[in-house]
BALOBA-1460 file (C-alpha; in Angstrom, 3 decimals):
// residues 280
<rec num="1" residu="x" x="1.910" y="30.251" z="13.678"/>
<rec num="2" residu="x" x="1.075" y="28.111" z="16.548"/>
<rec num="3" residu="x" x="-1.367" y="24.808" z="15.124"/>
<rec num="4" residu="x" x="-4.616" y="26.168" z="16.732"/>
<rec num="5" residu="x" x="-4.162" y="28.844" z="14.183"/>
<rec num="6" residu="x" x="-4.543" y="27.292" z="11.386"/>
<rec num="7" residu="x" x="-6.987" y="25.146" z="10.007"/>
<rec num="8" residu="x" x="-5.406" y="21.817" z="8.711"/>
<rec num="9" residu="x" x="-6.110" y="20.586" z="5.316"/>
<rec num="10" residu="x" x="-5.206" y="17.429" z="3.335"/>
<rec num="11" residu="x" x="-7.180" y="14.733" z="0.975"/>
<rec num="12" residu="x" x="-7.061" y="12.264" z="-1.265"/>
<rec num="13" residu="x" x="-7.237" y="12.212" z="-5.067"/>
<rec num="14" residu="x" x="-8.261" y="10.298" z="-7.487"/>
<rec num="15" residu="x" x="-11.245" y="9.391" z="-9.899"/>
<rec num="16" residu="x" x="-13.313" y="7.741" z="-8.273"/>
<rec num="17" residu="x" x="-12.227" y="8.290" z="-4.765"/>
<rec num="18" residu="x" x="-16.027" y="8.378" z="-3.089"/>
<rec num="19" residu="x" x="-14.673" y="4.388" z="-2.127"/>
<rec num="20" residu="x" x="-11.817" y="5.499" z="-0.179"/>
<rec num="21" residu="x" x="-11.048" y="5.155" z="3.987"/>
<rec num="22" residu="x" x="-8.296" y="6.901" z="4.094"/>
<rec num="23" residu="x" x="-11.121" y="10.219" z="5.401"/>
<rec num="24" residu="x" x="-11.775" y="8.074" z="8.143"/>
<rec num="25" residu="x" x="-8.379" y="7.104" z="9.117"/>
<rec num="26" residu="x" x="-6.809" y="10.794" z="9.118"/>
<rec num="27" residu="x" x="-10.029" y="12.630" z="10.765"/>
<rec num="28" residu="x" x="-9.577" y="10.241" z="13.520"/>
<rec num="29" residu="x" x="-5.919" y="11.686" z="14.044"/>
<rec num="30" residu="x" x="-7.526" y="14.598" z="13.734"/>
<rec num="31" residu="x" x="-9.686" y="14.290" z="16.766"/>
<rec num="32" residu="x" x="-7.142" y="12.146" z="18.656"/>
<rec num="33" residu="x" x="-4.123" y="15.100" z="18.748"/>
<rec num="34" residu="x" x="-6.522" y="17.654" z="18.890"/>
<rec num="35" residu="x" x="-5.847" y="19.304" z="15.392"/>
<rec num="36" residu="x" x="-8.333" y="21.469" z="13.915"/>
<rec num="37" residu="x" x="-8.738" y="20.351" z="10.541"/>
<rec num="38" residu="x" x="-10.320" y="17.646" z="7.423"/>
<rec num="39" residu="x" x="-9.192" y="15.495" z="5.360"/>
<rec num="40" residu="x" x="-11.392" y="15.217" z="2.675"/>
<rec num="41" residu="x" x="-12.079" y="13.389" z="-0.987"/>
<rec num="42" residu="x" x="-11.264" y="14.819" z="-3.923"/>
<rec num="43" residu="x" x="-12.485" y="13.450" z="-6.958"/>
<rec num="44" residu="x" x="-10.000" y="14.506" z="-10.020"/>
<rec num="45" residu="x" x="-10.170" y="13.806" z="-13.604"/>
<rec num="46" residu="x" x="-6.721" y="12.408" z="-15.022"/>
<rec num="47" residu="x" x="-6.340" y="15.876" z="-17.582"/>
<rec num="48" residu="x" x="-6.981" y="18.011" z="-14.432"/>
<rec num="49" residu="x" x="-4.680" y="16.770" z="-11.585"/>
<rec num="50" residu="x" x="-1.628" y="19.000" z="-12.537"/>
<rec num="51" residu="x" x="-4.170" y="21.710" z="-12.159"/>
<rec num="52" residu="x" x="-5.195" y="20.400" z="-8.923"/>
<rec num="53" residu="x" x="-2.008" y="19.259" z="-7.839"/>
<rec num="54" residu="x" x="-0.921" y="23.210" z="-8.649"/>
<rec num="55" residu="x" x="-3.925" y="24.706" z="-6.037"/>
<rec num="56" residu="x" x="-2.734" y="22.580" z="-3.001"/>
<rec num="57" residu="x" x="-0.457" y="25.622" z="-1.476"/>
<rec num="58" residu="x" x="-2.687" y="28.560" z="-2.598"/>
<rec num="59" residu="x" x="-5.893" y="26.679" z="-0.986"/>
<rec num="60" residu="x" x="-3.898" y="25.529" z="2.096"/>
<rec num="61" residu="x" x="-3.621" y="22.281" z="1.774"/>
<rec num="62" residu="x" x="-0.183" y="20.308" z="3.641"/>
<rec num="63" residu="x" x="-0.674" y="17.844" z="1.160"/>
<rec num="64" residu="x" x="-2.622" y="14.641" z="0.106"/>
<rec num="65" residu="x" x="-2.533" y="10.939" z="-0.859"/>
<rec num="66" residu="x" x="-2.840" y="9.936" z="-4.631"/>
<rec num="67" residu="x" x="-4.742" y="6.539" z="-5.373"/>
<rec num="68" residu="x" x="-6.278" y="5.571" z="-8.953"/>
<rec num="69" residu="x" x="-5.572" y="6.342" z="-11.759"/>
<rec num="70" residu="x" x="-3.112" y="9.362" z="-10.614"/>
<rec num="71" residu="x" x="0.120" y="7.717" z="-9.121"/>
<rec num="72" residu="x" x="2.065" y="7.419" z="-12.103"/>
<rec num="73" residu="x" x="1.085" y="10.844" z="-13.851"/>
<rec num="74" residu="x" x="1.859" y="12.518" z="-10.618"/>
<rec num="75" residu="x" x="5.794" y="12.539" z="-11.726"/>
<rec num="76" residu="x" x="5.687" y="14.842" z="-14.151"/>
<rec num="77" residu="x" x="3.814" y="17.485" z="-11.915"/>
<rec num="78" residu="x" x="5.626" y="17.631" z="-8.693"/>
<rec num="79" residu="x" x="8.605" y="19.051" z="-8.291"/>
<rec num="80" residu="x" x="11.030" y="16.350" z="-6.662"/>
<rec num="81" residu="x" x="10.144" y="12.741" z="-6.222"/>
<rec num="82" residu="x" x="11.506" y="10.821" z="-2.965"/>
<rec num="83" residu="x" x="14.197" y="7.912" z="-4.793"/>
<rec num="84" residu="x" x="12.055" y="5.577" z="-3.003"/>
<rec num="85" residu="x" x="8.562" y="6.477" z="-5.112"/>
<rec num="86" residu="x" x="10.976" y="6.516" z="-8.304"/>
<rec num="87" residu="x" x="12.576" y="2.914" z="-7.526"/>
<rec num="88" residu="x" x="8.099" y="1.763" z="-7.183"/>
<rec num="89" residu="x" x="7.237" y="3.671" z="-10.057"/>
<rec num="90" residu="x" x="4.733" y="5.202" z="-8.666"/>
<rec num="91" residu="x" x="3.631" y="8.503" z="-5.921"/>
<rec num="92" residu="x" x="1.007" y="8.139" z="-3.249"/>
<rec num="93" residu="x" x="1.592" y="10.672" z="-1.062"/>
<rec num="94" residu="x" x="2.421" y="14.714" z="-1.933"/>
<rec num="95" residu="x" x="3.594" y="17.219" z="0.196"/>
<rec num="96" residu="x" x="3.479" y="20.864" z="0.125"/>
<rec num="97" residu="x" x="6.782" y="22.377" z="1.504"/>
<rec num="98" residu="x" x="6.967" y="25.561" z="3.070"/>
<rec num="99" residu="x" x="7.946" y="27.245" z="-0.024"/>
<rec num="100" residu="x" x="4.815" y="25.733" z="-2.048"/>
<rec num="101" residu="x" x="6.768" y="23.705" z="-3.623"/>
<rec num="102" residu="x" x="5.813" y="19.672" z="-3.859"/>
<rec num="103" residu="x" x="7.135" y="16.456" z="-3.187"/>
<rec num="104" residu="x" x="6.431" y="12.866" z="-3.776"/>
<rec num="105" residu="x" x="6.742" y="9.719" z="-1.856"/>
<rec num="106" residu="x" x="5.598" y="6.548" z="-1.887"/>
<rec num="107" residu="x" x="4.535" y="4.679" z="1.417"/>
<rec num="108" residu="x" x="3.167" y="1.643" z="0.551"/>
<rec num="109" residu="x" x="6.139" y="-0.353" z="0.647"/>
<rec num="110" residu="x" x="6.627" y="0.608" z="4.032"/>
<rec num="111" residu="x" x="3.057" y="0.509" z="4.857"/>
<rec num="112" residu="x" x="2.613" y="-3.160" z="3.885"/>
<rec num="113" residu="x" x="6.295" y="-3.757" z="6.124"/>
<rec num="114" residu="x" x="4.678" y="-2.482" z="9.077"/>
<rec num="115" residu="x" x="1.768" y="-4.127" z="8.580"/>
<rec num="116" residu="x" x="3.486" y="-7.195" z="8.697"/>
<rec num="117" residu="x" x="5.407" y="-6.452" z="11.440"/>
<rec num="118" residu="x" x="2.540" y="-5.421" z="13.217"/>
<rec num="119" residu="x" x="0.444" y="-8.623" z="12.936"/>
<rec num="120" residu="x" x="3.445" y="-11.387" z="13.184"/>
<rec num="121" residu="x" x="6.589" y="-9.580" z="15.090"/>
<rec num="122" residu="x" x="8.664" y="-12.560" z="14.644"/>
<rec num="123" residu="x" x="8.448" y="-12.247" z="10.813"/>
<rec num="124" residu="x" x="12.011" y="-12.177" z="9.094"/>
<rec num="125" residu="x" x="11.940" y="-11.004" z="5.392"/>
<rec num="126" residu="x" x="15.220" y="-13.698" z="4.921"/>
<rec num="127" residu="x" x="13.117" y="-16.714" z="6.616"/>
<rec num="128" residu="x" x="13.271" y="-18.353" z="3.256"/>
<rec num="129" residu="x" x="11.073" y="-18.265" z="-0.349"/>
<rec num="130" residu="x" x="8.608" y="-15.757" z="-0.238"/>
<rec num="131" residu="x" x="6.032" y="-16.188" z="-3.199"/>
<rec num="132" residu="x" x="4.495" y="-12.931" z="-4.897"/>
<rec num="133" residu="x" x="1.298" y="-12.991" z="-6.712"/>
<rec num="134" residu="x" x="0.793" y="-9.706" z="-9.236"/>
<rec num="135" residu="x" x="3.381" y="-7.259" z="-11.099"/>
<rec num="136" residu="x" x="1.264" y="-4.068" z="-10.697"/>
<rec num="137" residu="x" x="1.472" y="-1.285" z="-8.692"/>
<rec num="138" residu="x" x="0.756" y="-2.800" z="-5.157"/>
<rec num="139" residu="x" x="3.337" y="-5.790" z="-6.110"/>
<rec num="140" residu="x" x="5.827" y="-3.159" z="-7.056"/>
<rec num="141" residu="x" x="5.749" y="-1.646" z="-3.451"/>
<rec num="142" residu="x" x="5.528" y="-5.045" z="-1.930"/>
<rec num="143" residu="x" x="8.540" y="-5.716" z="-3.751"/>
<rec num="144" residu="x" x="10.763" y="-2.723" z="-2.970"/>
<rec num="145" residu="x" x="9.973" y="-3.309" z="0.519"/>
<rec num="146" residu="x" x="10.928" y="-7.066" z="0.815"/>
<rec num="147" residu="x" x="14.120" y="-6.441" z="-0.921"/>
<rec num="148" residu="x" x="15.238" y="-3.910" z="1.343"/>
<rec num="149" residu="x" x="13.982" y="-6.127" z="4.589"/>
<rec num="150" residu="x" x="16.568" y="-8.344" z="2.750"/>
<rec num="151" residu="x" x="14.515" y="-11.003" z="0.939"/>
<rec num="152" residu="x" x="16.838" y="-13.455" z="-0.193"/>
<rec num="153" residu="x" x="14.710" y="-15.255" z="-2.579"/>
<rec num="154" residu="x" x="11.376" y="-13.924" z="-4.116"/>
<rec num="155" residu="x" x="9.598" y="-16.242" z="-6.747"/>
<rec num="156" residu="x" x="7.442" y="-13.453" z="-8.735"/>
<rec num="157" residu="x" x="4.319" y="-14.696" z="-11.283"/>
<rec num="158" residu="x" x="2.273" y="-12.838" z="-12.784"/>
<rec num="159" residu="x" x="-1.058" y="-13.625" z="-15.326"/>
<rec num="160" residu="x" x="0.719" y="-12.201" z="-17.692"/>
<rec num="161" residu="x" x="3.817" y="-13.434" z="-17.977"/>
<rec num="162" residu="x" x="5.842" y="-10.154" z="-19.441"/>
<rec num="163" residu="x" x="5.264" y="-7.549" z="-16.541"/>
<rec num="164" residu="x" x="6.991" y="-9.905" z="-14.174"/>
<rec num="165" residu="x" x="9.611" y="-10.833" z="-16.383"/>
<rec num="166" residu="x" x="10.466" y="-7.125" z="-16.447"/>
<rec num="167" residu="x" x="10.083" y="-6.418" z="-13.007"/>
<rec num="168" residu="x" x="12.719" y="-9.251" z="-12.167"/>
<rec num="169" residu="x" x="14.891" y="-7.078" z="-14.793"/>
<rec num="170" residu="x" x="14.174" y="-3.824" z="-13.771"/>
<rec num="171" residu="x" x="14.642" y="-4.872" z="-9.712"/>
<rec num="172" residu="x" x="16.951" y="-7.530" z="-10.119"/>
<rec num="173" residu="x" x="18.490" y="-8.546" z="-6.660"/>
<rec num="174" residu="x" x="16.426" y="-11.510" z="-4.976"/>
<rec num="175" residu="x" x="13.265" y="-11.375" z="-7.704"/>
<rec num="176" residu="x" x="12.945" y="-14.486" z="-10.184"/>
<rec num="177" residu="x" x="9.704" y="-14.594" z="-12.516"/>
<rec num="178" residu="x" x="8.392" y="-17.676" z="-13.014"/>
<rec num="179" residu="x" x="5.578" y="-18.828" z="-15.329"/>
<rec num="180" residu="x" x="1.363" y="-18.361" z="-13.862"/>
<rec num="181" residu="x" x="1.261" y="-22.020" z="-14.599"/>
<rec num="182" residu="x" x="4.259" y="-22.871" z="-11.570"/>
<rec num="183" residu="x" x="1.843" y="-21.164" z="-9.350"/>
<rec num="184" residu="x" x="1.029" y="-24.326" z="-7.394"/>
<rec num="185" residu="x" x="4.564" y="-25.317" z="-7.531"/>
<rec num="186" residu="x" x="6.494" y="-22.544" z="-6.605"/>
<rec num="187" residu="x" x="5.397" y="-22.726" z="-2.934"/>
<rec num="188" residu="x" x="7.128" y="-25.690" z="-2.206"/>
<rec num="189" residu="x" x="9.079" y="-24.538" z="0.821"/>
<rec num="190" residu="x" x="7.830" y="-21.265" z="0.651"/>
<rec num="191" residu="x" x="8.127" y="-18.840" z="3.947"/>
<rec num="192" residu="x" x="5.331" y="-16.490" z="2.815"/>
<rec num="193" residu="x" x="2.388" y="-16.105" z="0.271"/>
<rec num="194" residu="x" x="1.533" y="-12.546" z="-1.445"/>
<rec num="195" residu="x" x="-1.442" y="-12.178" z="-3.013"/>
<rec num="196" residu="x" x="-0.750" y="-8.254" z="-5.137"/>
<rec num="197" residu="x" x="-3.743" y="-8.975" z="-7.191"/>
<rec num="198" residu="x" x="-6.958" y="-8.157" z="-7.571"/>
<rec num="199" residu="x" x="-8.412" y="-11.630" z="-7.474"/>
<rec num="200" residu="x" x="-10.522" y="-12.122" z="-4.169"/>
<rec num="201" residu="x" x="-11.881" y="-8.138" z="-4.307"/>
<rec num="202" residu="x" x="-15.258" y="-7.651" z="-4.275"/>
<rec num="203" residu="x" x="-16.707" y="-8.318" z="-7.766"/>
<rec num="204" residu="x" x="-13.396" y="-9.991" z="-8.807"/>
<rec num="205" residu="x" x="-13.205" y="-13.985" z="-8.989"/>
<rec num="206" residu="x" x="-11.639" y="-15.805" z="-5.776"/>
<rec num="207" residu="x" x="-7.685" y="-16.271" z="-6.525"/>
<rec num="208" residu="x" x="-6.998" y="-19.184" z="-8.851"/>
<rec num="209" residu="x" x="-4.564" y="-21.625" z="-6.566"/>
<rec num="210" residu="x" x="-4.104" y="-24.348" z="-4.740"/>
<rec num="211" residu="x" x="-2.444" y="-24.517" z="-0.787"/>
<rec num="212" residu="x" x="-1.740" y="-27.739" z="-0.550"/>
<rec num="213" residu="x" x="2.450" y="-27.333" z="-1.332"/>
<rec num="214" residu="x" x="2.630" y="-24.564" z="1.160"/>
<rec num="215" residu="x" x="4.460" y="-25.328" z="4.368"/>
<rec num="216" residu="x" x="1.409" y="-24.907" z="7.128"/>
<rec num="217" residu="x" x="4.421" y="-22.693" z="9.318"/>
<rec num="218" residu="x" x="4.328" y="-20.098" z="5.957"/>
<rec num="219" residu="x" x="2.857" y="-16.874" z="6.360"/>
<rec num="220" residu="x" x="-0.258" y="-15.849" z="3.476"/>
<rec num="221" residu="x" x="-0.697" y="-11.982" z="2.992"/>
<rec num="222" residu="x" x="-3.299" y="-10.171" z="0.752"/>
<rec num="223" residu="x" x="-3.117" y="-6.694" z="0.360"/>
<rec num="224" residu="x" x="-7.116" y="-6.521" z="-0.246"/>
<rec num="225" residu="x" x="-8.992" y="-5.275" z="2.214"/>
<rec num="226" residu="x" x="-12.234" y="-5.068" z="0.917"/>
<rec num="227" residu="x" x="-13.497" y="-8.164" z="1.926"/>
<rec num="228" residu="x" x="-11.433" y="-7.988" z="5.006"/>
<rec num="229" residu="x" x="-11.547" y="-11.781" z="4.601"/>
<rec num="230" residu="x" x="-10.361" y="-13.046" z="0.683"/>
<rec num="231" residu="x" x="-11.328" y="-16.882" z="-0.125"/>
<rec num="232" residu="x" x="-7.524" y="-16.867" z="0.106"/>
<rec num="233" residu="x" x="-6.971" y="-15.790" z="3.522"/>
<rec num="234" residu="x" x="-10.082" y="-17.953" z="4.559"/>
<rec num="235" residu="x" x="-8.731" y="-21.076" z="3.044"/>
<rec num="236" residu="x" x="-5.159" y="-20.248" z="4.974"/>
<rec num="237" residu="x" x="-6.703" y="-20.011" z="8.160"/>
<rec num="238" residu="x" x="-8.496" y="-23.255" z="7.546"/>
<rec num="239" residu="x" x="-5.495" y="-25.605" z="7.344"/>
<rec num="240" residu="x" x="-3.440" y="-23.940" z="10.104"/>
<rec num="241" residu="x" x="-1.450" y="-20.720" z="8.160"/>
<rec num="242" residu="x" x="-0.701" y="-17.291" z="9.875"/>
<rec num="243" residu="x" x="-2.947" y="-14.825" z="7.676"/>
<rec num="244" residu="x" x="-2.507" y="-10.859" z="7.615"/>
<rec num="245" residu="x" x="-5.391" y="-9.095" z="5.508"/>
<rec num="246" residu="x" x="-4.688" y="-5.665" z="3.689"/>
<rec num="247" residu="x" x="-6.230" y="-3.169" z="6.194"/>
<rec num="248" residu="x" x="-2.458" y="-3.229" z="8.161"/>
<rec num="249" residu="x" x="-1.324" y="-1.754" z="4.624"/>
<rec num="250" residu="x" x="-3.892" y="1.005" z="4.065"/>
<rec num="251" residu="x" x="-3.606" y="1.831" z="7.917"/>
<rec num="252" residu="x" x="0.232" y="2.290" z="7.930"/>
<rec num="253" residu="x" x="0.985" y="3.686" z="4.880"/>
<rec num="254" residu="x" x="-1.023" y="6.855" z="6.021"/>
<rec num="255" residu="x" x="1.244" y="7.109" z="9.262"/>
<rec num="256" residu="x" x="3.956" y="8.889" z="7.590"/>
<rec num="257" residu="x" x="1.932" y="11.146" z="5.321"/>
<rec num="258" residu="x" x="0.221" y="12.570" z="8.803"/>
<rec num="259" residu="x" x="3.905" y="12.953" z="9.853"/>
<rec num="260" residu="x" x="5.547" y="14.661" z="6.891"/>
<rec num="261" residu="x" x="1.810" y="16.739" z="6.698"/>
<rec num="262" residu="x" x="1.653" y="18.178" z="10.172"/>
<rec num="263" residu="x" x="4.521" y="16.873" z="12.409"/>
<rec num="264" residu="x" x="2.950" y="13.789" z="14.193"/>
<rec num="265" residu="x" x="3.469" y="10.166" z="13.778"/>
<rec num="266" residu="x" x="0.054" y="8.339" z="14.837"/>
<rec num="267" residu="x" x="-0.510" y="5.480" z="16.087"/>
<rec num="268" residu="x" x="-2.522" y="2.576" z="14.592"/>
<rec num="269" residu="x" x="-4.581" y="1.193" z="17.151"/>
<rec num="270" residu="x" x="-7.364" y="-0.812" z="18.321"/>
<rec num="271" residu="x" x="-10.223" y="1.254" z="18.247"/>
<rec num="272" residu="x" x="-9.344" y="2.731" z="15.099"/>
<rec num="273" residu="x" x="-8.835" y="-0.601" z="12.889"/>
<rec num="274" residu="x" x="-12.419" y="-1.435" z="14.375"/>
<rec num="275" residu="x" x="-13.932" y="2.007" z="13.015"/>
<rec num="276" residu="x" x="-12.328" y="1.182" z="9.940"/>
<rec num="277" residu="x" x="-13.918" y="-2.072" z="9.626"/>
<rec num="278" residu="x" x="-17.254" y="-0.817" z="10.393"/>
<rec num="279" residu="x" x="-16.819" y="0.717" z="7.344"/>
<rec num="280" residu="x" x="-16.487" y="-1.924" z="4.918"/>
């Protein structure tokens, strides 16, 4: 069946998911390779996502992305999980194979890497300490991806000190959790600054820290995107620091589902990240 054949169909889940871009990003491919097809939103209550999950290859669906609150309950419905999503913990992106069968991955990780890439290509993950703000599900992508860039050093806090105590036990390798109250501290030297929480989202309270140990040459990420311009980042920018906002993330992680979904790898470019900012 040649593509103009078939209509192409993939979406998002989760509840809510009315907030999401990730319609605007894929439609665009859409248009751009000539596909006839949607992506669309589909909002799904946490008891009925196995259901929905289920009705992907009868309603004709290649697959779809997985955001709040069903990346973690998607293991136990799929049928094989990529050892990449199982090392995060977590599944963002299902596909349906040709014999209706699913599978899970997780590209976050290497979204955020690209994004990175993308924005400063002289980046090295080994450049020296890279501080990581958060121990939930975007830090545990973050993670994964540093370490296998090979991070030699990653200083890990957390609010709550327990959840990055365990990731540092669970990862091992370069991760060492220190106390929320080293926060300030722990970027003496540092190469690069990860913000992985929620602090500096709309409606959330501005990030709780102070740049004035971080080297000026260090690099400050935040994987929010909505504002497309955290207090953080701001405050980076002001005394000299390279900052990368989260819209690099959301924008590359969706590259490989497109791929894995209907056999192209898109580009991110210009005129897209602009239509995407329109939107927020």
């Amino acid at each position: 069946m040649s593509r103009q054949e078939r209509f192409h169909l993939a979406g998002v889940m989760g509840w809510p998911v009315m907030h999401s871009r990730s319609p605007v990003i894929h439609n665009h491919w859409f248009a751009k390779h000539g596909l006839e097809g949607r992506y669309v939103p589909l909002g799904v209550e946490v008891e009925r996502l196995p259901a929905a999950l289920r009705a992907l290859p009868a309603l004709g669906f290649s697959g779809c992305n997985l955001t709040m609150p069903h990346k973690r309950a998607a293991f136990s419905v799929v049928d094989e999980v990529d050892p990449l999503a199982r090392r995060i913990g977590a599944v963002n992106c299902v596909v349906v194979r040709p014999d209706g069968s699913l599978f899970g991955r997780n590209n976050d990780g290497w979204g955020y890497i690209e994004s990175i890439v993308e924005a400063a290509p002289d980046w090295r993950a080994d450049a020296g300490p890279i501080v990581v703000l958060g121990a939930g599900g975007g830090a545990r992508a973050v993670l994964v991806g540093l370490a296998d860039r090979g991070a030699k050093e990653i200083r890990l806090l957390n609010r709550s000190a327990e959840p990055a105590r365990q990731l540092e036990k669970e990862f091992g390798g370069p991760i060492r959790a220190l106390d929320w109250s080293a926060r300030n501290e722990a970027l003496e030297g540092a190469a690069m600054l990860i913000n992985a929480t929620s602090q500096g989202m709309v409606g959330q309270p501005p990030l709780d820290i102070s740049l004035q140990r971080l080297p000026v040459s260090a690099l400050v990420s935040d994987i929010i995107y909505i504002p497309i311009e955290t207090p953080l980042l701001a405050a980076a920018r002001a005394r000299g620091n390279r900052a990368v906002n989260g819209l690099g993330m959301l924008l590359h992680q969706a590259r490989p589902a497109f791929r894995d979904w209907f056999g192209i790898l898109p580009d991110v470019t210009a005129e897209l990240r602009g239509m995407l900012e329109a939107t927020l």
